[in-house]
LUMTIZA-185783 format. One record per residue (C-alpha): x, y, z. Coordinates in pm, 1 decimal, padded with zeros to 6 digits, m for minus. Layout:
# residues N
<pt px="X" py="Y" pz="Z"/>
...
This chain:
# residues 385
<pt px="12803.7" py="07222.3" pz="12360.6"/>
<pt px="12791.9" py="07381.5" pz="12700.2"/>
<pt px="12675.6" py="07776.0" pz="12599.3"/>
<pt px="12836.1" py="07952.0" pz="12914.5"/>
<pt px="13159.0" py="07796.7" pz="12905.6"/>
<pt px="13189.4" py="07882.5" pz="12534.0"/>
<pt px="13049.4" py="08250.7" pz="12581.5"/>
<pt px="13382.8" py="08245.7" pz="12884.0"/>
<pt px="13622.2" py="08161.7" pz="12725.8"/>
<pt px="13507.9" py="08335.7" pz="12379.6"/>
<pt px="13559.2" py="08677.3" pz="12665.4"/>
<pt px="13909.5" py="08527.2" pz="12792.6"/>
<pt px="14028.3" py="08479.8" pz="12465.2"/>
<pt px="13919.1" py="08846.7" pz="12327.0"/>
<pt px="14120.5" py="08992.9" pz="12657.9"/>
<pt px="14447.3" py="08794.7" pz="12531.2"/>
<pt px="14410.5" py="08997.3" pz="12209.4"/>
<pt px="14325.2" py="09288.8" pz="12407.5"/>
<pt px="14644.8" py="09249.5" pz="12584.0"/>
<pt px="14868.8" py="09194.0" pz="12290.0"/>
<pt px="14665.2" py="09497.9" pz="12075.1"/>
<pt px="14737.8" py="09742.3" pz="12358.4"/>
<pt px="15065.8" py="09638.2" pz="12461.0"/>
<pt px="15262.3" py="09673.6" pz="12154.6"/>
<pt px="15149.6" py="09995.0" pz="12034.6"/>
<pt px="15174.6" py="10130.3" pz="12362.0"/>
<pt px="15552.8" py="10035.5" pz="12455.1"/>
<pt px="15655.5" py="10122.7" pz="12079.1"/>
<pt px="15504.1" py="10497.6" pz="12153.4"/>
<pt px="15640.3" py="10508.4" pz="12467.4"/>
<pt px="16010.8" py="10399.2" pz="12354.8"/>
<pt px="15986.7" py="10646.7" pz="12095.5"/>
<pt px="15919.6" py="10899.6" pz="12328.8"/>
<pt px="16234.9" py="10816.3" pz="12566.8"/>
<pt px="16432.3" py="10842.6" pz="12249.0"/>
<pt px="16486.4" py="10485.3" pz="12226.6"/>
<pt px="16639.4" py="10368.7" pz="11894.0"/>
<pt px="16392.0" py="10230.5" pz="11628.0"/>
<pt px="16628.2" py="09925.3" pz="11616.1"/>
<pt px="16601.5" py="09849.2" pz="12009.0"/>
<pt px="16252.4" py="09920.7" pz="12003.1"/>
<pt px="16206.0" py="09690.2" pz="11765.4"/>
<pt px="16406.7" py="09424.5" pz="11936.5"/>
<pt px="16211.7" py="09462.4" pz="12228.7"/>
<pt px="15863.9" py="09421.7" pz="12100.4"/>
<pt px="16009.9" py="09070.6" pz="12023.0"/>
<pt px="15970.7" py="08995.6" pz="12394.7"/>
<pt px="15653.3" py="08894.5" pz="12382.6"/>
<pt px="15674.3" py="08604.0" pz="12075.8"/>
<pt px="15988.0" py="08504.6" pz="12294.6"/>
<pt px="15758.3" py="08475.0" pz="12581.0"/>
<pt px="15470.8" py="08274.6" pz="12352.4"/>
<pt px="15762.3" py="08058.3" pz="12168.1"/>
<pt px="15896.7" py="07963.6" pz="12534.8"/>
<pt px="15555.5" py="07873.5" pz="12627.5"/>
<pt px="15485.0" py="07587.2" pz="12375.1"/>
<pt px="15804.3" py="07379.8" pz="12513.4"/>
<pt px="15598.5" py="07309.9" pz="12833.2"/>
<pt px="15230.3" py="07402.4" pz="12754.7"/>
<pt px="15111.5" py="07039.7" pz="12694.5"/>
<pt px="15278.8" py="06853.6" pz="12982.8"/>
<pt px="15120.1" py="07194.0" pz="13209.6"/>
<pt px="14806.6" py="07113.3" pz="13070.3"/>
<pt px="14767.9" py="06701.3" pz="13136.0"/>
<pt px="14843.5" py="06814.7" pz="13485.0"/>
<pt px="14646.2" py="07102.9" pz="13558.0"/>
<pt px="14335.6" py="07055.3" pz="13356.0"/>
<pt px="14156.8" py="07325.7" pz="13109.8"/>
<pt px="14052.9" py="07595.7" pz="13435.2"/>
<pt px="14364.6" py="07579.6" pz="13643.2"/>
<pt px="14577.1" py="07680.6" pz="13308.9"/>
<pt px="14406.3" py="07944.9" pz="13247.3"/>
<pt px="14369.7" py="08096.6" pz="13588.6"/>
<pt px="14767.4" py="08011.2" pz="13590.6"/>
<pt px="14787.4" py="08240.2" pz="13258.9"/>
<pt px="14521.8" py="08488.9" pz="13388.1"/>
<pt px="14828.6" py="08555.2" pz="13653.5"/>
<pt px="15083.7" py="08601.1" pz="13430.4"/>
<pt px="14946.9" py="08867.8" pz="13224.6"/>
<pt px="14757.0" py="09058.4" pz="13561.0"/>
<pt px="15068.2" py="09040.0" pz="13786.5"/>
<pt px="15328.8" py="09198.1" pz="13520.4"/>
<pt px="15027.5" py="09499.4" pz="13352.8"/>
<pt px="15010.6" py="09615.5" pz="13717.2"/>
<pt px="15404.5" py="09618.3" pz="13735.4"/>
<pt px="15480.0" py="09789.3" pz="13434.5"/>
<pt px="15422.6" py="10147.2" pz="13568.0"/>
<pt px="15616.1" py="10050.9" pz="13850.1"/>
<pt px="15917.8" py="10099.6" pz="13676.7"/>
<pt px="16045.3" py="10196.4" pz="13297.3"/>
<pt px="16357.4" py="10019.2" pz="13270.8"/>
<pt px="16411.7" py="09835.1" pz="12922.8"/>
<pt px="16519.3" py="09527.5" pz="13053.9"/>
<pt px="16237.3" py="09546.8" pz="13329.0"/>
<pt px="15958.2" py="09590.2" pz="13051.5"/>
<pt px="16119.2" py="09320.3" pz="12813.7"/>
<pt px="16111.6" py="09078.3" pz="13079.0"/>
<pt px="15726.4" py="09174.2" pz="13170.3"/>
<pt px="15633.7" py="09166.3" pz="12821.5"/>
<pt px="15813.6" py="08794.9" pz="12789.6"/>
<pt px="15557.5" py="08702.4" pz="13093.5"/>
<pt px="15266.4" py="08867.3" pz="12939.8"/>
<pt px="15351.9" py="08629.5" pz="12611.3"/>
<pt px="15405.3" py="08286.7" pz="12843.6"/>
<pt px="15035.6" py="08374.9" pz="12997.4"/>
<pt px="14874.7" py="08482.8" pz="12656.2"/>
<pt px="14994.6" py="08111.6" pz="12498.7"/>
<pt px="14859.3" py="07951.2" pz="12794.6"/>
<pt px="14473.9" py="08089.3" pz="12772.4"/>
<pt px="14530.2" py="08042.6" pz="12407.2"/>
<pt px="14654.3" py="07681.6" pz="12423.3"/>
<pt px="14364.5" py="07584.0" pz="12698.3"/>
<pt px="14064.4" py="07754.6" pz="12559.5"/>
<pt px="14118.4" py="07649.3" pz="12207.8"/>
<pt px="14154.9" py="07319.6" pz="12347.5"/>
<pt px="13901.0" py="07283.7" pz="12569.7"/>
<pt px="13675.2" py="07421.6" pz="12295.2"/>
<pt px="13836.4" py="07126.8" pz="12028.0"/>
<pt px="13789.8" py="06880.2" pz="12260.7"/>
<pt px="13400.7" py="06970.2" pz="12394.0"/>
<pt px="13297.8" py="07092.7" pz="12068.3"/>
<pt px="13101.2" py="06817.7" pz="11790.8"/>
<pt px="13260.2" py="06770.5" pz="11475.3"/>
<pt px="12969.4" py="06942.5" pz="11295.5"/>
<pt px="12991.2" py="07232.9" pz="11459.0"/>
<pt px="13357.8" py="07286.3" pz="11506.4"/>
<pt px="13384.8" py="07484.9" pz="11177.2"/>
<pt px="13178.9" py="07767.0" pz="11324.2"/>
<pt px="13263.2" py="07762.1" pz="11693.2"/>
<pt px="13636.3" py="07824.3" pz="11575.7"/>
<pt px="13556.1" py="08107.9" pz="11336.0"/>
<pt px="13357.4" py="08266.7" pz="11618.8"/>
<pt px="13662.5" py="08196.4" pz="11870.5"/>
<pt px="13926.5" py="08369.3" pz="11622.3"/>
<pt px="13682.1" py="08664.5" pz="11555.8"/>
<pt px="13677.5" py="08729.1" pz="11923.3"/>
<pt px="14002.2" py="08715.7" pz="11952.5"/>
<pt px="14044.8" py="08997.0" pz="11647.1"/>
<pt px="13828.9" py="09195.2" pz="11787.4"/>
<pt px="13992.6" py="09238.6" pz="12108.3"/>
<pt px="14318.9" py="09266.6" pz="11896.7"/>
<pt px="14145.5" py="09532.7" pz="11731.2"/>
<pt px="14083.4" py="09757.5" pz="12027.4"/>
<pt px="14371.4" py="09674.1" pz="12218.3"/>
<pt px="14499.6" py="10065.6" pz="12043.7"/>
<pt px="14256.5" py="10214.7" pz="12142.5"/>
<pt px="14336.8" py="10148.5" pz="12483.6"/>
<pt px="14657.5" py="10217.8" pz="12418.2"/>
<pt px="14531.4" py="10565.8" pz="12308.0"/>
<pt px="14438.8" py="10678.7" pz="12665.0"/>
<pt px="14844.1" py="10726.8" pz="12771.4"/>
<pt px="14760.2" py="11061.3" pz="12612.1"/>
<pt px="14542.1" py="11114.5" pz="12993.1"/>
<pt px="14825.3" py="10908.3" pz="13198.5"/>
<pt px="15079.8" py="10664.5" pz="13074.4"/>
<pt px="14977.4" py="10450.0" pz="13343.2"/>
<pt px="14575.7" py="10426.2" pz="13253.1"/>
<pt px="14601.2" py="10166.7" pz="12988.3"/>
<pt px="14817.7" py="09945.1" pz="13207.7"/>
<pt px="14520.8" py="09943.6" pz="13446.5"/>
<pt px="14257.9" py="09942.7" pz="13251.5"/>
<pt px="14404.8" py="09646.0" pz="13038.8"/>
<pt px="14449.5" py="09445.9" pz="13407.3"/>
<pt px="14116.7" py="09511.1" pz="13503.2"/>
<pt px="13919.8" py="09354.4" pz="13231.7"/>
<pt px="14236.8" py="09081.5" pz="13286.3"/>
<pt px="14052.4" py="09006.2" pz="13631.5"/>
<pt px="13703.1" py="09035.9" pz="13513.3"/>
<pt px="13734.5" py="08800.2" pz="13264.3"/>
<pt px="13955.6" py="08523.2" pz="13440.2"/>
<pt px="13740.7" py="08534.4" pz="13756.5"/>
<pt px="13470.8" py="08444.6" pz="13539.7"/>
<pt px="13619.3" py="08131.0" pz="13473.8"/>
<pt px="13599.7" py="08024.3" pz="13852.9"/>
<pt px="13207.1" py="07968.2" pz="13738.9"/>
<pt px="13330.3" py="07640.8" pz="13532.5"/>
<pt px="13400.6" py="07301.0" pz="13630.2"/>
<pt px="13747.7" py="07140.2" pz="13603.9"/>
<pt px="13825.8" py="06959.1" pz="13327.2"/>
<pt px="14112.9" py="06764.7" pz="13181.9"/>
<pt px="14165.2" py="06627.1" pz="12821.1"/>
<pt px="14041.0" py="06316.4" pz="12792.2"/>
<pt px="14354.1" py="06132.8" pz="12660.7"/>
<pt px="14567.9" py="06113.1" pz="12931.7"/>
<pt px="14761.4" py="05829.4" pz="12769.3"/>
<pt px="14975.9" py="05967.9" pz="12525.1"/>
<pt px="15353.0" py="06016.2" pz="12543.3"/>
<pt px="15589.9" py="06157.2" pz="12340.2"/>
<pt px="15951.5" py="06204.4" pz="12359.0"/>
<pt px="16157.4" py="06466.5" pz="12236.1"/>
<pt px="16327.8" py="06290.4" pz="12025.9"/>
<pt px="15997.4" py="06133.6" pz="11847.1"/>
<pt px="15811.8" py="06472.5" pz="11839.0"/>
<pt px="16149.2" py="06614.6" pz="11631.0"/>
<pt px="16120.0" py="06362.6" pz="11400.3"/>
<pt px="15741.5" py="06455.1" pz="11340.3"/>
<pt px="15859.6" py="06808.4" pz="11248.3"/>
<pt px="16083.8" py="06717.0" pz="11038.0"/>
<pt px="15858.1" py="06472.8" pz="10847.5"/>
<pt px="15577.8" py="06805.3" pz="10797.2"/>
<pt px="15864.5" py="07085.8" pz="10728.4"/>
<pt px="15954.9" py="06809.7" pz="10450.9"/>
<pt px="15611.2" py="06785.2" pz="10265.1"/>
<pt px="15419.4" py="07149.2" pz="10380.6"/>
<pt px="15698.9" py="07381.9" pz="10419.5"/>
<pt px="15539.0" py="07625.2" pz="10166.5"/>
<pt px="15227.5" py="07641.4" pz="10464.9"/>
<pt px="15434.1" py="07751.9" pz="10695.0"/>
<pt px="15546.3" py="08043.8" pz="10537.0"/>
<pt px="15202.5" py="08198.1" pz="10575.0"/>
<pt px="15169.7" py="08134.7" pz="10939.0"/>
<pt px="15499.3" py="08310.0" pz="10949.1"/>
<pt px="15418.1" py="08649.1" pz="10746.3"/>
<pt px="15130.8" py="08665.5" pz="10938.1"/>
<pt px="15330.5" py="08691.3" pz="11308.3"/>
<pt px="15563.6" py="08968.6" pz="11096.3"/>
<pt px="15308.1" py="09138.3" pz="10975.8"/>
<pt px="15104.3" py="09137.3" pz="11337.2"/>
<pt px="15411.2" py="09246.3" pz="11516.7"/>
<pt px="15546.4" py="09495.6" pz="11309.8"/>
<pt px="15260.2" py="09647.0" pz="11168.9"/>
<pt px="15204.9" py="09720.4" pz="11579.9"/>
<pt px="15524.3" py="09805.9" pz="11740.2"/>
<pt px="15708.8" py="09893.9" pz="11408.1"/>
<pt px="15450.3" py="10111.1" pz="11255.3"/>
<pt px="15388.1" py="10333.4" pz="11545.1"/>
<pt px="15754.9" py="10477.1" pz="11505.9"/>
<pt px="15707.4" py="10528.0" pz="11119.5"/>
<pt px="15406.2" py="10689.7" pz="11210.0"/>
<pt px="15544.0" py="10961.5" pz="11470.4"/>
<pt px="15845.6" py="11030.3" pz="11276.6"/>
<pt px="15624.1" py="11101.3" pz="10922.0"/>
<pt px="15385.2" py="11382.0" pz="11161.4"/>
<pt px="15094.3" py="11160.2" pz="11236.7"/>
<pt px="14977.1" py="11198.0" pz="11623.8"/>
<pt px="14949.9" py="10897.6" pz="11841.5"/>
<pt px="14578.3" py="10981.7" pz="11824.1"/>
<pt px="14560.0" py="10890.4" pz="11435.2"/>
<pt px="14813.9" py="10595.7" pz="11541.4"/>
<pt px="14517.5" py="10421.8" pz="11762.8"/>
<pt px="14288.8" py="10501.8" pz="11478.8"/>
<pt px="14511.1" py="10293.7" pz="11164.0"/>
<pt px="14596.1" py="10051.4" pz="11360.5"/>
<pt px="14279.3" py="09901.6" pz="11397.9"/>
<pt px="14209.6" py="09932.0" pz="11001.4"/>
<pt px="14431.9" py="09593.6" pz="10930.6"/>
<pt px="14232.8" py="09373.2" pz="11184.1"/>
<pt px="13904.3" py="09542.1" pz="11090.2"/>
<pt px="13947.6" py="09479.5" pz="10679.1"/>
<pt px="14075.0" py="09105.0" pz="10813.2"/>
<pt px="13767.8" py="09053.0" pz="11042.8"/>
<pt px="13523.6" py="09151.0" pz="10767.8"/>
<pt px="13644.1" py="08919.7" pz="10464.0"/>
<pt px="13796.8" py="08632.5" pz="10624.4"/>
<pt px="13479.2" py="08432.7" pz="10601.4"/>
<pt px="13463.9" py="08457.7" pz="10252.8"/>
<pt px="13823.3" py="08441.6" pz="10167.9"/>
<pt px="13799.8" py="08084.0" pz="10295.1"/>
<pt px="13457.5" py="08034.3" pz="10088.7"/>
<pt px="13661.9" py="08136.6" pz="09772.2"/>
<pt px="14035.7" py="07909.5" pz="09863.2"/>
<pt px="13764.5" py="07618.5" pz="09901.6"/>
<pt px="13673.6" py="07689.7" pz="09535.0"/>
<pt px="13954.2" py="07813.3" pz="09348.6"/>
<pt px="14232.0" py="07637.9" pz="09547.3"/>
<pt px="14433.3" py="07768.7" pz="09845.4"/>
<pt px="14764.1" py="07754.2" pz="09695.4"/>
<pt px="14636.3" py="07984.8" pz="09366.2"/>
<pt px="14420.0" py="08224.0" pz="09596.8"/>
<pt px="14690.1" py="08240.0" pz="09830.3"/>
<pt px="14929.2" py="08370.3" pz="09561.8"/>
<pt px="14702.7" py="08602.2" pz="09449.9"/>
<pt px="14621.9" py="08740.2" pz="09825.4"/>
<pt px="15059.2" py="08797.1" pz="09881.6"/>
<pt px="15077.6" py="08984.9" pz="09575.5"/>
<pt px="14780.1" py="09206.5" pz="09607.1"/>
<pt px="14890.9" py="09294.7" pz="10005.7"/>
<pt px="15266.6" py="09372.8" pz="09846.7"/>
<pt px="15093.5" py="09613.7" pz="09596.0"/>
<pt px="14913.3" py="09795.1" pz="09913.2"/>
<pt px="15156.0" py="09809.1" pz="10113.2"/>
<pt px="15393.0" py="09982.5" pz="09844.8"/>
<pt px="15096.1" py="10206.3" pz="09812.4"/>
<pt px="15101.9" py="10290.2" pz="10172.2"/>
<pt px="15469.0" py="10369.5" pz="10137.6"/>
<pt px="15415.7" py="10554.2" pz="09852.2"/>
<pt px="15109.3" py="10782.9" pz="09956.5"/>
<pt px="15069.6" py="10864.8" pz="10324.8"/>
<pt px="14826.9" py="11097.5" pz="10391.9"/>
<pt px="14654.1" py="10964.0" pz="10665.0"/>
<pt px="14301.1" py="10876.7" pz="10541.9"/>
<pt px="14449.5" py="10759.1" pz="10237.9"/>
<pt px="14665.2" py="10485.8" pz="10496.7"/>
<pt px="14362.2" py="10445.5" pz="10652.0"/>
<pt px="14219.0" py="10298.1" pz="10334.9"/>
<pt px="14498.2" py="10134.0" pz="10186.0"/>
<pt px="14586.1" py="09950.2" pz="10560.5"/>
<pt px="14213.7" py="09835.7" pz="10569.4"/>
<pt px="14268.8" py="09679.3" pz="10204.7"/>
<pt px="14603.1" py="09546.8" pz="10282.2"/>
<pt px="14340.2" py="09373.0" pz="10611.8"/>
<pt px="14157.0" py="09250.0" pz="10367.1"/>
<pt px="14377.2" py="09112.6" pz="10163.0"/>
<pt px="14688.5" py="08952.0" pz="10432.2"/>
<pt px="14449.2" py="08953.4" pz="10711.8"/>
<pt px="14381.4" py="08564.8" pz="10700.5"/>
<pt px="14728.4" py="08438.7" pz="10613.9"/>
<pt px="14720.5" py="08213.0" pz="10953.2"/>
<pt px="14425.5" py="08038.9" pz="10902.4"/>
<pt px="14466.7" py="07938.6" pz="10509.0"/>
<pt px="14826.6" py="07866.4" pz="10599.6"/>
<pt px="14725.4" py="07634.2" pz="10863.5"/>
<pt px="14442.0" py="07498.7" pz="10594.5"/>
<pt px="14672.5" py="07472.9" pz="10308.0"/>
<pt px="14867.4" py="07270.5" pz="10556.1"/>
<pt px="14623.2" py="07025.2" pz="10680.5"/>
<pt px="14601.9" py="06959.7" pz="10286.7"/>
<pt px="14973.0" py="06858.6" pz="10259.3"/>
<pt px="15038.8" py="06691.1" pz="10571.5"/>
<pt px="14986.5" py="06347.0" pz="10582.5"/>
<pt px="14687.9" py="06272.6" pz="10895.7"/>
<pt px="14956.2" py="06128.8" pz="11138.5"/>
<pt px="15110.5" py="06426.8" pz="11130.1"/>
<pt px="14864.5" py="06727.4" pz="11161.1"/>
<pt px="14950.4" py="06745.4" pz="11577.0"/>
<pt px="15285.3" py="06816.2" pz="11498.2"/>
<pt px="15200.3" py="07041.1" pz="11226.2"/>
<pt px="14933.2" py="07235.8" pz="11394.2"/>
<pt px="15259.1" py="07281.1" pz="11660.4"/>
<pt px="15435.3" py="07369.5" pz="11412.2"/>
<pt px="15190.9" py="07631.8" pz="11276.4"/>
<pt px="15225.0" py="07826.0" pz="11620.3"/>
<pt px="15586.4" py="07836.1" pz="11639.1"/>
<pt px="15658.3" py="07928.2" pz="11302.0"/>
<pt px="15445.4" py="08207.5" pz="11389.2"/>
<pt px="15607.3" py="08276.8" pz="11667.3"/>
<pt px="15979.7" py="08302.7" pz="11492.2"/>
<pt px="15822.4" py="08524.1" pz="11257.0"/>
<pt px="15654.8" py="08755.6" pz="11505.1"/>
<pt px="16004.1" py="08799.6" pz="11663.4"/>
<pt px="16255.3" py="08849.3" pz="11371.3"/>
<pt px="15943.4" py="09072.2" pz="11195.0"/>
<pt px="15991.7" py="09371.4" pz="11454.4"/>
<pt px="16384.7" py="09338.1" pz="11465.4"/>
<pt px="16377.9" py="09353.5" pz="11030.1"/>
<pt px="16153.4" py="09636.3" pz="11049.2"/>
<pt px="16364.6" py="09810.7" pz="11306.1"/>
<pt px="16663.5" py="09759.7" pz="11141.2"/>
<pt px="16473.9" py="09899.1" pz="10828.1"/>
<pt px="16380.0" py="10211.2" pz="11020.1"/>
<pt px="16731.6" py="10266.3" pz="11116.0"/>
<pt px="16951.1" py="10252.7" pz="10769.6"/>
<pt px="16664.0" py="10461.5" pz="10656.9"/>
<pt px="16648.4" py="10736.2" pz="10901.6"/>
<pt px="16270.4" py="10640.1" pz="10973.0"/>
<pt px="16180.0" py="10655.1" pz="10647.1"/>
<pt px="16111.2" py="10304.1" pz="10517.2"/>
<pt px="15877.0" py="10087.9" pz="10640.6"/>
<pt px="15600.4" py="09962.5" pz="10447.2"/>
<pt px="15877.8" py="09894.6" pz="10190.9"/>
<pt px="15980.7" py="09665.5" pz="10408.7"/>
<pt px="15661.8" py="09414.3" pz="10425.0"/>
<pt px="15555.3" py="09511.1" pz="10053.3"/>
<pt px="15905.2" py="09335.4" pz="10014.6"/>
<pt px="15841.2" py="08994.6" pz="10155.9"/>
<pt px="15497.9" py="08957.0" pz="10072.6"/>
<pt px="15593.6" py="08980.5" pz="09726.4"/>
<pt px="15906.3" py="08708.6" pz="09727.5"/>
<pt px="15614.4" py="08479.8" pz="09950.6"/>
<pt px="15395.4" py="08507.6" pz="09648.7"/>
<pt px="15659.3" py="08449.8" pz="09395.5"/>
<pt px="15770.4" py="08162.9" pz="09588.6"/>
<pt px="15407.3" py="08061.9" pz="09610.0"/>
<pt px="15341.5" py="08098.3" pz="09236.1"/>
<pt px="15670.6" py="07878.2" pz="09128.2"/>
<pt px="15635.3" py="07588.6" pz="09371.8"/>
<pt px="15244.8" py="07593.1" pz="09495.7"/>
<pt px="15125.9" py="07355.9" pz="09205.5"/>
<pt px="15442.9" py="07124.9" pz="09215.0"/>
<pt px="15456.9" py="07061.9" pz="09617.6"/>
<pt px="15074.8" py="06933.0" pz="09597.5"/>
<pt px="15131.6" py="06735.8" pz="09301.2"/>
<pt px="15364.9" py="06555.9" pz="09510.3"/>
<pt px="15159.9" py="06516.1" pz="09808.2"/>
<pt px="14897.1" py="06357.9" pz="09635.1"/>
């Protein structure tokens, strides 16, 4: 495995999550401020899974064409061009259709450096070379608030700051040779790749509901949260300070979460995980002092942190090997949908409570996932196998 082009785009892909950490924090505190409603503010942090969702209609056919580099340089652009634009102007629709751009080029460095990294990568070492790629990406996720927390200087500074380390990162990929995948054969239609995700909703549908309480729980927990927080008396300050604590609690036990689902079964574990991260979150509603949050959001990391990748696992155990493409497709845009209807639930929970009901909200549909979970988990892989 060639070291520097892993250690680039390892850095490219921790600036994507830097992008998305900072971003929707920053516009959710912002809106609040303008006295936007908590129901359009929520509707507009959806801009950016729009943006993603869009993406993955085109990203393949982009890629065959352009080859690993030029996509990402393409993407580099369309996060750069619209972070220097947003202090330009603050109209709504002006920032939703930035933040849409920002999501187009965060699926495109996303969808060529993971790729580029399957496809270079030996099989025995793919295991570990993809752990490291999704920590990096977490980690950058997990300092994208506190970047956010430097509007309290300028509202403008984390705009900048966030495009700078944009263009230090992507020109570093002008040090690496162009590449294209190496099938170049392949062609599906439309019509065919439909019928493929059909075939996986029909046998793994219970996987994909983890995929999709993970995008709700990214989104809201970071464009939803922020307006819970303001309007219980915590500062933005302490904002940039919880957020982190959910990526954090994820980063540090999602190794050996996936040790233990390899030993006591990923449809079990996983219904224990749901129902623990309902019972924190209800805890979070329940006591919100902020250093107790702090704790309880770190556990709830812990716990809910690593619904993606054991969704995408459990799924790889249900879907039949003909199908995985399509269902590691599907995996992405599931969690797309539910990063955009998780912000507009929570906002609309915000509202008919008069800001008071939040983490009600997720405790909520992390338990019906694990009851769901518990009920059909055993019977949908008796019938796989």
């Amino acid at each position: 495995m060639n070291k520097k082009r892993f250690f680039i785009l390892t850095i490219i892909v921790s600036i994507s999550g830097l992008t998305q950490g900072m971003l929707l924090p920053l516009i959710a505190i912002l809106l609040e401020k303008k006295d936007v409603t908590s129901f359009i503010n929520g509707l507009h942090a959806t801009s950016i899974y729009i943006g993603v969702f869009l993406a993955s209609l085109f990203l393949e056919q982009m890629l065959r064409k352009l080859g690993y580099k030029y996509l990402i340089l393409l993407g580099g652009l369309f996060i750069v061009i619209p972070l220097l634009l947003f202090p330009m102007n603050d109209d709504l629709i002006f920032w939703f259709l930035l933040r849409l751009l920002v999501g187009v080029g965060d699926n495109m460095l996303h969808f060529s450096t993971q790729s580029w990294l399957t496809e270079s990568t030996p099989k025995h070492m793919l295991g570990r070379t993809i752990s490291i790629y999704g920590l990096s990406f977490s980690l950058g996720f997990m300092l994208g608030p506190i970047i956010a927390m430097t509007q309290n200087i300028n509202e403008n500074i984390p705009f900048y700051l966030c495009a700078l380390l944009s263009i230090g990162a992507i020109l570093l990929v002008l040090l690496l040779s162009p590449e294209k995948p190496e099938d170049q054969t392949t062609h599906l239609t439309l019509k065919h790749t439909m019928i493929n995700f059909k075939d996986v909703l029909k046998v793994s549908w219970l996987a994909f509901l983890f995929p999709m309480m993970y995008g709700v729980l990214e989104a809201s927990l970071n464009s939803n949260l922020p307006v819970y927080a303001l309007n219980t008396g915590l500062t933005t300050t302490q904002i940039a300070i919880l957020l982190p604590m959910f990526s954090l609690g994820a980063i540090l036990f999602q190794v050996p979460i996936g040790t233990l689902s390899d030993v006591i079964g990923r449809s079990r574990l996983l219904t224990i995980l749901t129902a623990c991260g309902a019972t924190t979150f209800l805890l979070c509603q329940l006591f919100n002092q902020f250093y107790v949050l702090m704790a309880f959001i770190f556990i709830s990391g812990a716990c809910v942190g690593s619904l993606y990748s054991l969704g995408v696992t459990y799924m790889t155990e249900l879907t039949p090997k003909r199908l995985l493409p399509a269902g590691n497709i599907m995996c992405g845009i599931i969690f797309s949908i539910g990063s955009i209807f998780g912000p507009i639930g929570g906002g609309v929970t915000l509202s008919i409570s008069n800001n008071t009901q939040f983490f009600s909200y997720i405790a909520f549909i992390l338990c019906l996932i694990s009851l769901i979970t518990f009920f059909k988990g055993r019977q949908l892989r008796r019938f796989n196998q």
